[in-house]
C-alpha positions as CSV (number, residue, x, y, z in Angstrom):
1,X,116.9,186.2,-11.4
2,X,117.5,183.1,-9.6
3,X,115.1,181.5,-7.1
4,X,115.8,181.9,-3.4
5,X,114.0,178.6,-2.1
6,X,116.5,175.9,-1.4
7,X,114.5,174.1,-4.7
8,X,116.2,172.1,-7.5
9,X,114.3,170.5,-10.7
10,X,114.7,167.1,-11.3
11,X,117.4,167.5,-14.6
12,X,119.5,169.2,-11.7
13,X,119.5,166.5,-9.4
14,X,120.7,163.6,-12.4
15,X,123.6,166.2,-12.3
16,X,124.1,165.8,-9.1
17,X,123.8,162.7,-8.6
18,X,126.4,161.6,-11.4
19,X,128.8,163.7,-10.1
20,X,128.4,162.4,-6.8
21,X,128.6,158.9,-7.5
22,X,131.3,159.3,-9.4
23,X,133.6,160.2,-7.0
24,X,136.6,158.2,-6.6
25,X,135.1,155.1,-8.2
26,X,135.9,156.4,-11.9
27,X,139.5,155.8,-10.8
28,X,139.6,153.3,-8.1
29,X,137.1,150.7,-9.8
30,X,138.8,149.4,-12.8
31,X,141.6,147.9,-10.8
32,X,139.5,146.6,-7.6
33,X,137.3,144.5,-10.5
34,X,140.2,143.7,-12.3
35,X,141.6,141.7,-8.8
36,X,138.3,139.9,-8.3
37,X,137.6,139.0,-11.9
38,X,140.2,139.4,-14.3
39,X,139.3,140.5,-17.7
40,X,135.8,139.9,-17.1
41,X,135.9,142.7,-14.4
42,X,133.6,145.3,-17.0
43,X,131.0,142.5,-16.6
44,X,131.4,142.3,-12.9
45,X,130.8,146.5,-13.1
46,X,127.9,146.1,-15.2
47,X,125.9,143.6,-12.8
48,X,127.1,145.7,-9.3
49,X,125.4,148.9,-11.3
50,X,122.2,146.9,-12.3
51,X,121.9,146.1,-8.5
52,X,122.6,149.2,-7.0
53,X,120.0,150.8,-10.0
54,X,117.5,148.2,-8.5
55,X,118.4,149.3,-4.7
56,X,117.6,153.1,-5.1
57,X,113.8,152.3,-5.9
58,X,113.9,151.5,-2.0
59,X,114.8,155.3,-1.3
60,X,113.2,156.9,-3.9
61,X,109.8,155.0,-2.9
62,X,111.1,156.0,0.7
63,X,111.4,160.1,-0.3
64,X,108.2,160.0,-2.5
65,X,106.0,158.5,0.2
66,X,107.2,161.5,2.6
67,X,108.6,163.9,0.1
68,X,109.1,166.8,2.9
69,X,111.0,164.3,5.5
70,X,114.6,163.3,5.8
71,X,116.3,159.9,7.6
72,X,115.8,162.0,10.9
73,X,112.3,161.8,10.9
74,X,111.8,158.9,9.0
75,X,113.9,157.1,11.3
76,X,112.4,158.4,14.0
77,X,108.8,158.0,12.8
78,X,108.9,154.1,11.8
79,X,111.7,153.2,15.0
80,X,111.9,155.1,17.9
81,X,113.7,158.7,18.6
82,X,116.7,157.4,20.4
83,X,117.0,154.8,17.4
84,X,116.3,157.4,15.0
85,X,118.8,160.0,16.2
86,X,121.8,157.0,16.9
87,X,121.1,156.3,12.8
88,X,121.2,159.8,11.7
89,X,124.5,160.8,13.8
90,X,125.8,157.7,12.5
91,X,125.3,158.5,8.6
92,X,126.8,162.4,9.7
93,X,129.8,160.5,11.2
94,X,130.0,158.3,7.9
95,X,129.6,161.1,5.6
96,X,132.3,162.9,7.3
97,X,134.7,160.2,7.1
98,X,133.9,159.6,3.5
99,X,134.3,163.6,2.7
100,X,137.6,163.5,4.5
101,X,138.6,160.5,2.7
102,X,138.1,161.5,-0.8
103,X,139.5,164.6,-0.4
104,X,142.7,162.8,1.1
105,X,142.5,160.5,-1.8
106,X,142.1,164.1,-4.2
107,X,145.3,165.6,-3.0
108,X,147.1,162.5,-3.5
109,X,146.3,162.3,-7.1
110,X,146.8,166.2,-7.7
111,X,150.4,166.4,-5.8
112,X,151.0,162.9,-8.1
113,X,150.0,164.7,-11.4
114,X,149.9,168.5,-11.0
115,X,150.5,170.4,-7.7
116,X,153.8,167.8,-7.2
117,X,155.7,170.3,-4.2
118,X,152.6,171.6,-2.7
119,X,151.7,170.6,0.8
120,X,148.5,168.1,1.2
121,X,147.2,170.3,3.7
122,X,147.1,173.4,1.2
123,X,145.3,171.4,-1.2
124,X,142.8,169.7,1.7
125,X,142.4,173.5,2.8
126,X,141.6,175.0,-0.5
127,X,139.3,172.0,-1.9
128,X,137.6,172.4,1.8
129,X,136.9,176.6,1.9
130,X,135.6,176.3,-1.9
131,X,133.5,173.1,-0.6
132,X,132.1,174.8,2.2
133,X,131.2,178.4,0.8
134,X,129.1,176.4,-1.9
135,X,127.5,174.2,1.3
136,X,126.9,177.5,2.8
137,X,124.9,179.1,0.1
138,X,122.6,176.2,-0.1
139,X,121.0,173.2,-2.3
140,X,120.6,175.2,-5.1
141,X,124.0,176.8,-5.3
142,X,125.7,173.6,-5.5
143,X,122.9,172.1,-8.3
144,X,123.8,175.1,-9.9
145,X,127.1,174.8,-9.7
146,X,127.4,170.9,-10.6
147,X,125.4,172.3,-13.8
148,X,127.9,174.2,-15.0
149,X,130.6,172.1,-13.9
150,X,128.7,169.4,-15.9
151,X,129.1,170.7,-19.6
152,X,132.5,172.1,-19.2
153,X,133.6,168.9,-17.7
154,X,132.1,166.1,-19.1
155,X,132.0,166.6,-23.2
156,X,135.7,166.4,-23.1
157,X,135.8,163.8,-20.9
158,X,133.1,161.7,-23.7
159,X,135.5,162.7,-26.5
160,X,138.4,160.8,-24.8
161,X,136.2,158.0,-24.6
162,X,135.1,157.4,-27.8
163,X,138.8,158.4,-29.4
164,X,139.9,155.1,-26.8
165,X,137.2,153.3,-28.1
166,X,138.5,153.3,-31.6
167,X,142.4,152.4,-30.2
168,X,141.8,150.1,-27.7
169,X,143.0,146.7,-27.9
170,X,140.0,144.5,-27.6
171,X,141.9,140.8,-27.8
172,X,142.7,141.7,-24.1
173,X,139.3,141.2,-23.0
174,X,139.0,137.7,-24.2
175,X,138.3,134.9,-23.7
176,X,134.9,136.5,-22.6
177,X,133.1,134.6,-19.6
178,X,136.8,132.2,-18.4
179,X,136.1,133.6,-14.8
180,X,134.1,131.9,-12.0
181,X,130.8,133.3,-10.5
182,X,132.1,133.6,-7.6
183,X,134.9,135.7,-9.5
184,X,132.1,137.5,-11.4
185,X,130.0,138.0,-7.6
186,X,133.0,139.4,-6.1
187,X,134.1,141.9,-8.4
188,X,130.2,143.1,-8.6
189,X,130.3,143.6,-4.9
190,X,133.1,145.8,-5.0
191,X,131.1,147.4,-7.6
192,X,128.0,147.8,-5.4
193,X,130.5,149.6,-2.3
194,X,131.7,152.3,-4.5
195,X,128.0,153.7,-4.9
196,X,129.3,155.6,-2.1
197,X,126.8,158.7,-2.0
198,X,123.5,156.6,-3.1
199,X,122.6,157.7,0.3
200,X,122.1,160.9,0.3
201,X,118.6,159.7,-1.3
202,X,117.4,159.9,2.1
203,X,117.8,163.4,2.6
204,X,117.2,165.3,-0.8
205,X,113.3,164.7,-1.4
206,X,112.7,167.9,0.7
207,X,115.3,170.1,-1.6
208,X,113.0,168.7,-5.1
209,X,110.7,170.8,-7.0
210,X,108.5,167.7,-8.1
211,X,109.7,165.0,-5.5
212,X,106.5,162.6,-6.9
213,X,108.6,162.5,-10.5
214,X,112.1,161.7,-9.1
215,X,111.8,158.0,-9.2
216,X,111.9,157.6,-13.4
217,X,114.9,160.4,-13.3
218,X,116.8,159.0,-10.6
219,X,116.6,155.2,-12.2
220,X,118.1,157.0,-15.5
221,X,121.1,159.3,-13.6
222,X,121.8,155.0,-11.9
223,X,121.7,153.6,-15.5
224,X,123.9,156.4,-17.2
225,X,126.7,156.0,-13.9
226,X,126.5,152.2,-14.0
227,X,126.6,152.3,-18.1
228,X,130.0,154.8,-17.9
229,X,131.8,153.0,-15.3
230,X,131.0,149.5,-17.3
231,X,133.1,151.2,-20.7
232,X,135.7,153.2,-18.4
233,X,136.1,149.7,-16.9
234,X,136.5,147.8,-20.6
235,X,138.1,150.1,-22.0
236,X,141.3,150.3,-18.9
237,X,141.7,146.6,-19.8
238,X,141.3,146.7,-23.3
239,X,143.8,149.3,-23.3
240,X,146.3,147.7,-20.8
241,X,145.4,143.6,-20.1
242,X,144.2,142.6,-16.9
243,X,147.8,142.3,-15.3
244,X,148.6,145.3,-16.0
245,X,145.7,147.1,-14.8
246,X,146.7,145.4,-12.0
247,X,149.7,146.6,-11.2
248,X,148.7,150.0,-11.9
249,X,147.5,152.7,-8.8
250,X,145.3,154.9,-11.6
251,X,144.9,153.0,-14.8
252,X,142.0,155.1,-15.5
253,X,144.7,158.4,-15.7
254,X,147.0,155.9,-17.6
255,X,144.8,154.8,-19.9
256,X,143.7,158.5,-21.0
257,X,147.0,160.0,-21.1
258,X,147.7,156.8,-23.6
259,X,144.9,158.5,-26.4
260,X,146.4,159.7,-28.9
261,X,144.2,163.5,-29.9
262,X,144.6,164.1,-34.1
263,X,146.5,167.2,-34.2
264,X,146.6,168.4,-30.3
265,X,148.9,170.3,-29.1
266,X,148.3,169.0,-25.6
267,X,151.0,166.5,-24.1
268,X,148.9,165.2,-21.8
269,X,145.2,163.5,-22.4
270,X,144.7,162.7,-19.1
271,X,144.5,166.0,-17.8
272,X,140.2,166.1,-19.1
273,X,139.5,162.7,-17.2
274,X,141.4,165.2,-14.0
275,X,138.8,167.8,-14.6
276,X,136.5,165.5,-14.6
277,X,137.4,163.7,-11.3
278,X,137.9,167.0,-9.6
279,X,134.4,168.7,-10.2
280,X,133.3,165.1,-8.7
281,X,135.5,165.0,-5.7
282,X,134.4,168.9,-5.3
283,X,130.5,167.8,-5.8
284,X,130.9,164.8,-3.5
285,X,132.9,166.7,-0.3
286,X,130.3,169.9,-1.0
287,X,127.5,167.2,-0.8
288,X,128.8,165.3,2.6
289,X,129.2,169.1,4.1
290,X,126.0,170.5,3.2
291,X,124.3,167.0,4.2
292,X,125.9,166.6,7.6
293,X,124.6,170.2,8.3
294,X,121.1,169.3,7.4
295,X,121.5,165.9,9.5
296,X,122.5,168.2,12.3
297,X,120.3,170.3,12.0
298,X,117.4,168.4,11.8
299,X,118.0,166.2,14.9
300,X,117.3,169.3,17.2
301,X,114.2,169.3,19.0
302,X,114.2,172.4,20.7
303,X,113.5,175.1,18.4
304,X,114.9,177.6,20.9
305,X,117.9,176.6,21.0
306,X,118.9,175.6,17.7
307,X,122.9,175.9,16.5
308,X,122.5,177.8,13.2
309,X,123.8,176.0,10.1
310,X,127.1,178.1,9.3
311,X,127.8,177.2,12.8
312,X,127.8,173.6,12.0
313,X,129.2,173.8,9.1
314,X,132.3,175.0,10.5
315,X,132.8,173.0,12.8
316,X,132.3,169.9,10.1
317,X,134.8,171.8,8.0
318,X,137.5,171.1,10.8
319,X,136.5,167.3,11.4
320,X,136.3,166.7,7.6
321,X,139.9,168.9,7.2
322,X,141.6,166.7,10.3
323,X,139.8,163.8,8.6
324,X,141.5,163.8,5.2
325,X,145.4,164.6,7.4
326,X,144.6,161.4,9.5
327,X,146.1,158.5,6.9
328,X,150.1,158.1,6.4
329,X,149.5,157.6,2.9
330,X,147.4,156.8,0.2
331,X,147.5,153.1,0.6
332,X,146.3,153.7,4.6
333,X,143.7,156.0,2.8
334,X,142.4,153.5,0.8
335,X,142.2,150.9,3.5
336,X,140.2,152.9,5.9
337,X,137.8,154.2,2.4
338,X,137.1,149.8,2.3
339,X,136.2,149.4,5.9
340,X,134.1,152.6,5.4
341,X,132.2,150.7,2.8
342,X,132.1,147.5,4.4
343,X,131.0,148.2,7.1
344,X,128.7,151.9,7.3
345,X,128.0,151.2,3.2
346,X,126.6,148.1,3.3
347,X,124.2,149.0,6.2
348,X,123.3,152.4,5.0
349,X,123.1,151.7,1.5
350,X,121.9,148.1,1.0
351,X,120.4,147.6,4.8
352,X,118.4,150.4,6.3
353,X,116.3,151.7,3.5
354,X,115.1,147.8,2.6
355,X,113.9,147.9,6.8
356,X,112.3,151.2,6.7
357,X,110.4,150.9,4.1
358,X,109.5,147.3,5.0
359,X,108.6,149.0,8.6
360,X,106.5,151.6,6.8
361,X,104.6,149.0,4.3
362,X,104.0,147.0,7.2
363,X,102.7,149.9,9.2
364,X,100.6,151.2,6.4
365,X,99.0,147.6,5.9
366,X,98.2,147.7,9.7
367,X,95.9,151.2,9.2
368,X,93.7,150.0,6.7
């Protein structure tokens, strides 16, 4: 019988967490490295992951210091409550945004490849009421439910890989090392802003069953994303050259539908690495809904009064739905997803948990 406390065990929040980081980087970041750096761009992918694995031992030291307290409070706590309340409706607005984005960016790809006569808003609408019933059932629905999406998902997605490992044409990654640092240093930026989701660290310690063991699990989910996204990365150029990539919306899709499967009866490979994206864009928008609706939530003071979470939620819903009709197209969709990252990533991601936990060392130092 399952539980009914909200509580999820550490191997369910590596699941999570991979297919929440995911996201639209398992498409998107082949080509953006491939414009910074050229052929070197998988090396340029592996150092922005070995950053951003170092950067999450700031929240997970964060979460396991106050393993029953969210950004609200912690904000709150170690700033001041007007600060602390600006912060935390400013990562709802961001998570919002970045829910509506992805799914815009999601029924792009599916009317491109699969649904190609039905409306975008049918497709926002549908992604959006499965989204939100799994939001509305809770933490442990959705770790459930990223579980299961997890196996089904993912083992055809590895056998792809390593059949495009075995057909890829490695001459197109060389000469190894001919671009600059600066090359190399852009490419793993771009690398480090599609960690989009690395922030929601700050608010799952209170959902864990044994928040004081997260830190070693978390650090492994960050090296097995980084590690993935370093050979989806090689691979797209080895398969394609670096000008090709290029040139190229979703070389990732291209590049899968290229692999050849002995003996299949399937006409089109790339249809696993779609699975795959999907329960990631589903696992990503479910996570921004649920997460905006504890934000919400949690920045009311009176008890009295309190908005209950399914009314929240539904509200969200709309925003994020409106959201993801706002862009023209996908290439206005993809320029408002880069200012998102430049601007409310790099604070939220790379800024604020290096100050609060600098605040709360500080303050720590000062009581003893």
């Amino acid at each position: 019988m399952f539980s009914e406390n909200d509580k999820i065990s550490i191997r369910q929040l590596q699941v999570l967490l991979i297919l929440d980081l995911f996201g639209t980087a398992v498409v998107t970041l082949p080509r953006q490295t491939a414009i910074s750096a050229g052929n070197d761009g998988w090396i340029a992918v592996l150092l922005g992951s070995g950053i951003m694995v170092l950067f999450t031992l700031f929240f997970t030291t964060l979460g396991q210091r106050y393993p029953d307290k969210t950004v609200v409070e912690l904000s709150q706590r170690l700033l001041c409550r007007p600060i602390g309340l600006l912060l935390s409706l400013g990562l709802a607005i961001k998570l919002m945004i970045g829910a509506g984005l992805e799914l815009r960016i999601f029924c792009e790809m599916i009317g491109k490849y699969m649904l190609f006569r039905t409306p975008i808003a049918i497709t926002a609408a549908a992604m959006l009421f499965v989204c939100a019933y799994v939001a509305a059932e809770g933490y442990e629905c959705r770790a459930r439910t990223g579980e299961i999406l997890f196996v089904f998902v993912f083992v055809p997605f590895l056998v792809l890989l390593l059949l495009a490992l075995f057909t890829a044409d490695y001459s197109n990654l060389q000469p190894v090392m001919s671009h600059s640092a600066t090359e190399l240093a852009q490419g793993a930026w771009k690398t480090i802003l599609s960690f989009q989701g690395v922030e929601l660290l700050f608010l799952v310690f209170p959902y864990l069953q044994k928040p004081k063991k997260a830190k070693k699990s978390i650090l492994t989910a960050g090296i097995v994303i980084g590690f993935f996204l370093t050979v989806i990365t090689l691979l797209t150029i080895a398969v394609f050259g670096e000008y090709s990539v290029v040139s190229k919306l979703f070389p990732v899709l291209n590049m899968m539908d290229s692999v050849q499967l002995p003996g299949s009866f399937l006409d089109r490979q790339d249809i696993f690495l779609l699975w795959f994206w999907v329960a990631s864009i589903f696992a990503s928008v479910s996570a921004g809904l649920f997460f905006v609706t504890v934000i919400l939530e949690r920045m009311q003071s009176d008890k009295s009064k309190k908005i209950p979470a399914r009314r929240w939620l539904i509200g969200i819903v709309v925003i994020v739905f409106l959201i993801a009709l706002f862009p023209q197209d996908v290439a206005q969709t993809y320029d408002m997803m880069e200012k998102l990252k430049q601007y409310g990533g790099i604070f939220y991601i790379l800024i604020l948990p290096v100050v609060l936990l600098l605040l709360d060392t500080i303050k720590r130092r000062k009581q003893l």
